[in-house]
N, C-alpha and C positions, 0 to 999 in steps of 0.2 A: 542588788536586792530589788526584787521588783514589787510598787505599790500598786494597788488597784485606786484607781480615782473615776469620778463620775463627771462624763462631757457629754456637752448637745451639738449634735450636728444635722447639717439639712441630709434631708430626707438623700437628695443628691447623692452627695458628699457617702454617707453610709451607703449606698447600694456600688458607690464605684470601691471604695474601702476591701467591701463583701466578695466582690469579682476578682480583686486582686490579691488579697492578702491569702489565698490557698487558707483558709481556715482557722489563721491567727492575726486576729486582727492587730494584736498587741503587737508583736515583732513587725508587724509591717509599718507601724508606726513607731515606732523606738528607731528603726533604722534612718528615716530622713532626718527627727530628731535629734541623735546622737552624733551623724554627720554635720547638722549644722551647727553645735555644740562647738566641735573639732577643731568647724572652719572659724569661727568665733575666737576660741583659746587660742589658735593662729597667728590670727590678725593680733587678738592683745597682746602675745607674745613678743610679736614683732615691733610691735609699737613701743612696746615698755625696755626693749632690746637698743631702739632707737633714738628714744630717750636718754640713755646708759649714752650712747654712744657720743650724746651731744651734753650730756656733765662733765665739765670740765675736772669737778671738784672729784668725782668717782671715779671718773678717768686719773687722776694724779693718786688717788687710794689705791689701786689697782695696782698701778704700775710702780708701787710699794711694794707688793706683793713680791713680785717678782725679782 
């Protein structure tokens, strides 16, 4: 679901926006947005994966499981 919100940008910044985004300026910005979101959730995933990995205590609950 997509919000409308209101941002300031330099004068710049908006005419290169205009040149590129083919007429939607929103999608053109959602998209590097939404990428770096990705690459973000990634990294924490990884990290919080690698945590896991070095709990000994959830590492021995685990291997309960099984």
């Amino acid at each position: 679901m997509k919000q409308k919100i209101a941002i300031a940008l330099d004068r710049d910044l908006l005419s290169f926006i205009d040149r590129q985004a083919q007429g939607n300026r929103s999608d053109y910005l959602n998209s590097p947005i939404a990428q770096e979101r990705r690459k973000i959730l990634e990294q924490e995933t990884i990290a919080a994966l690698q945590a896991d990995i070095q709990d000994l205590e959830y590492q021995a609950e685990i291997a309960q499981w099984g």
